[in-house]
N, C-alpha and C positions, 0 to 999 in steps of 0.2 A: 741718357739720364740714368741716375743710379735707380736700382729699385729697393723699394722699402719695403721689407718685410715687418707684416702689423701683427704682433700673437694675439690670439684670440683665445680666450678659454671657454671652456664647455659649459654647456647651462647649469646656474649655480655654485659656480666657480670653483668645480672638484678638479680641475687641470686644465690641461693645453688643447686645445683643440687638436688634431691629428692631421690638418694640414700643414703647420706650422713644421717650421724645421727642423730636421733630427738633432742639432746641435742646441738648438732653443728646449726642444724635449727632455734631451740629458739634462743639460741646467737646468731645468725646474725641479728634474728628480730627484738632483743635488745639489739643490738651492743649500743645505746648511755646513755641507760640507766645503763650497765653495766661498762663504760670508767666512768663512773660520779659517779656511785654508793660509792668508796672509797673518794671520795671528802665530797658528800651528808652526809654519815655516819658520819664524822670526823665533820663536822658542827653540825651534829644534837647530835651527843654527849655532842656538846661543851655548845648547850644549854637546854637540857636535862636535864641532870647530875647536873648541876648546879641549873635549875631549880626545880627539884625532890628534893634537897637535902634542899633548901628554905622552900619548900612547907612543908617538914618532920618537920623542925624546928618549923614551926608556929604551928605546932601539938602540941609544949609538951612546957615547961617552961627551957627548955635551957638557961641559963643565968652564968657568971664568965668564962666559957669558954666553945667553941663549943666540945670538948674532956669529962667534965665532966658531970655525970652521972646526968640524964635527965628523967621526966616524961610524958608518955604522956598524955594529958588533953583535946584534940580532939579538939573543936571550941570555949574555952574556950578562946582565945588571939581572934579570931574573934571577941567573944562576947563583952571582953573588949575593943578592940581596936575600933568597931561601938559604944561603948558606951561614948566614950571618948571628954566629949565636950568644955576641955581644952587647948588640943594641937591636936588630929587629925586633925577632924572635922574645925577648924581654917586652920592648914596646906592645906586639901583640898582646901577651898574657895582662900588661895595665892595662891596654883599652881593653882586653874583655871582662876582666874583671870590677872596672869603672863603670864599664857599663851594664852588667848584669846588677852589681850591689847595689847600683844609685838605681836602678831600673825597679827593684824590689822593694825597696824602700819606698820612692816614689809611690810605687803601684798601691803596696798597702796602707801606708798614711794617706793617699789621697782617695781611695776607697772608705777609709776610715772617718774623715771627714765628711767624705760627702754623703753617708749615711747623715750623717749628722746634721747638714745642712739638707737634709732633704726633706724631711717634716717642719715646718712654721712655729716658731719661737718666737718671743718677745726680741727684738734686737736683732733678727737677723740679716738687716740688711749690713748694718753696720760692718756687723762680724763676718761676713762675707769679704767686703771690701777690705777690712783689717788681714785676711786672708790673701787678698792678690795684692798686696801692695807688693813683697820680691819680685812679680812679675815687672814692674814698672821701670824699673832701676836694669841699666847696662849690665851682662856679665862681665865686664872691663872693671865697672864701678862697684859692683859685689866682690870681686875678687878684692880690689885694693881696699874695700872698707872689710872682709872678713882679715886681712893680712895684716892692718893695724887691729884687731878684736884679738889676736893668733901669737901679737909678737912676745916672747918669750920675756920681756923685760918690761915695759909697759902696758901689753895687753892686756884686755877689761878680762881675758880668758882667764889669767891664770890670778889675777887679784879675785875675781869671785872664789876660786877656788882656795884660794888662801884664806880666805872669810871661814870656811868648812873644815878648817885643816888641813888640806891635800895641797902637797907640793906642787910646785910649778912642772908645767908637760912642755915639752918641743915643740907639741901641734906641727905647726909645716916646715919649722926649721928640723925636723928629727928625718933622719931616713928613711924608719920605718911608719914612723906615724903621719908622714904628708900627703901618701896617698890618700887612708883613711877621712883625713881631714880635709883635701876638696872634695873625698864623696860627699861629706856631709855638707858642705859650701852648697853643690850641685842639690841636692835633695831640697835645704833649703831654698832656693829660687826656684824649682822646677817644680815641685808638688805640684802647687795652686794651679800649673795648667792641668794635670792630671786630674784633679778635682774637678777644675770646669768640662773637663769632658766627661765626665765618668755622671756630674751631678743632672747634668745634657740627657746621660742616656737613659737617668734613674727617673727624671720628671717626665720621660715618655713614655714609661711603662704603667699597665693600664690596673687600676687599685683591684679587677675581679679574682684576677688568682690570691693577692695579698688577702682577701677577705674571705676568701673560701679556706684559704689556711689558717686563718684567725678562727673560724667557724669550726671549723675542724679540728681545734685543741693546741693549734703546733704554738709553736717558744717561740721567741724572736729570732736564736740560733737557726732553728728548723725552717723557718720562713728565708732566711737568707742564704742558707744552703741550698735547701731544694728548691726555691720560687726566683727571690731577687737573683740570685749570682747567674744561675743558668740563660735566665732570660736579658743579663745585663753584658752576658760574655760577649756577645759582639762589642760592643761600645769598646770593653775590657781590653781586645783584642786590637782596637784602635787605636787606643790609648797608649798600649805599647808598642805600637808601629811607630808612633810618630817621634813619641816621648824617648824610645828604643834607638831609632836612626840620629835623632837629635845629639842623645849621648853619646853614639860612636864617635862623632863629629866635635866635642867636645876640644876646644882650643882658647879660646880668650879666658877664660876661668885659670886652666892651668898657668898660661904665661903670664898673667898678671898678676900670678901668687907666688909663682916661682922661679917665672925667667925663660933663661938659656936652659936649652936641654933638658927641660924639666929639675932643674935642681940640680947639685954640684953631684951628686953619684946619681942621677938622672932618675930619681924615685918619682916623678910625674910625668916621666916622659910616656905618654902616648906616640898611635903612629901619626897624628897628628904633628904632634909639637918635634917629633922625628923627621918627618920630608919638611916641614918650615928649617930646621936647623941646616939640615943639608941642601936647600935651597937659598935660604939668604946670610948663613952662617959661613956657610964652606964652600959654597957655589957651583954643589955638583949636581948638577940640571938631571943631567941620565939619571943617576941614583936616584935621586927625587921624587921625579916622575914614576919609576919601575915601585917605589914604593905605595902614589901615589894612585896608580893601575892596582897594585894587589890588593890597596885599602877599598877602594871601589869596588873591586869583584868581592870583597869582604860584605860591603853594605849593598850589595845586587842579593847575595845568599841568604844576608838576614831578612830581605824583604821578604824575599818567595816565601820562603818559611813561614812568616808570620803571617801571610796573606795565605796561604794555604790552609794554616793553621787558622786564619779568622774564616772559611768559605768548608771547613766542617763544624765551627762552631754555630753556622747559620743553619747548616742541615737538622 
């Protein structure tokens, strides 16, 4: 007959009794790490797998289809793709500058706000809510409603402007000015989350310092420099983690304002909307991928950083 092993826990049920089995003992020591472990698994497959299978491609010249038969050339698509000082290398310099401009702008209007919204007004819930309504709406559907606001011939853009006397602008159809103008797309829709975290971090801070500074003569400025800002820089430093990584990743905004390749002389091209082109444009899998590897090791860097950078601002 089988035998059944019965656990028993100790009086008061602080553990396992110590007859019980050694393998019964470990599982209860890691009981949470075991309830979690088929979760954890199932995640990190999810980006594993996917990522290993990226990584393989950039190895070889895979290109017409990820199925057809493939060589591998080892850091070959590396080499070309650092050497590329056409469209990489260009790509790079928009997405970093999309995303540090939209990231400062962001930061400070939504710090700016959320001072604002952070003392009790008549109406403030309202205006709160008037505030996330961008959040609501697809960046699909923000892009194609800013791209009729934008067009150079019917746009509500350029008719207010003409109200004022100022000529008609290109906005996204100009070269030079369609970057500028999804920064400002992005700003608009992305604030409000910056605000909701920042106003998160300001309603848990505790009113004894603000009133000992009040007590003590200081200005509004003096209070927010020396009290609020020091004490809100972690939250601060979250806020552009999240808001930060989000913008590098920046894709559906672009392409729905301006296409293929970011534009006909490629002024919105991100490295985004770069490994989509030579993925489902021109169907060079390797290149793709090798792009799509260096954009990742790209957003591993800005993490550490910024996580480093939040873990002295805690000190």
């Amino acid at each position: 007959m089988a035998t059944v092993t019965t656990l028993r826990r100790a009086p008061g049920g602080a553990g396992v009794m110590p007859d019980t089995p050694g393998w019964a003992r470990w599982a209860n020591d890691h009981r949470k790490w075991l309830f979690a472990a088929p979760a954890m698994a199932f995640v990190a497959a999810l980006i594993v797998i996917p990522l290993g299978w990226t990584a393989w491609l950039s190895l070889t010249d895979a290109e017409g289809s990820v199925r057809a038969e493939s060589e591998f050339v080892g850091f070959q698509n590396y080499l070309d793709v650092l050497s590329d000082t056409d469209r990489f290398w260009p790509a790079v310099g928009r997405t970093a500058g999309f995303t540090l401009v939209a990231l400062l702008f962001e930061v400070v209007l939504g710090m700016a706000i959320a001072l604002l919204l952070w003392r009790p007004f008549k109406g403030q819930k309202w205006v709160r809510v008037a505030i996330l309504m961008p959040l609501v709406a697809t960046p699909v559907a923000v892009g194609m409603m800013w791209r009729l606001i934008f067009d150079p011939n019917i746009g509500l853009a350029n008719q207010v402007l003409g109200w004022v006397g100022i000529g008609p602008q290109p906005w996204l159809a100009g070269q030079h000015s369609a970057l500028p103008t999804t920064i400002f797309i992005d700003v608009w829709q992305w604030t409000p989350m910056v605000v909701l975290i920042l106003l998160a971090g300001l309603t848990s801070l505790s009113e004894e310092p603000q009133e000992a500074a009040r007590i003590d003569g200081a200005s509004s400025w003096q209070r927010f420099r020396h009290v609020t800002l020091p004490l809100l820089m972690p939250t601060v430093i979250v806020a552009i983690l999240l808001r930060g990584i989000d913008a590098l990743k920046t894709f559906d905004i672009l392409y729905a304002t301006k296409g293929k390749g970011g534009g006909s002389f490629h002024e919105v091209e991100t490295l985004n909307v770069y490994a989509y082109g030579l993925s489902f444009d021109y169907n060079e899998y390797g290149v793709s991928s090798t792009v799509l590897i260096l954009f990742f090791l790209i957003i591993i860097g800005s993490m550490w950083a910024l996580t480093a950078r939040r873990k002295e601002a805690k000190r």
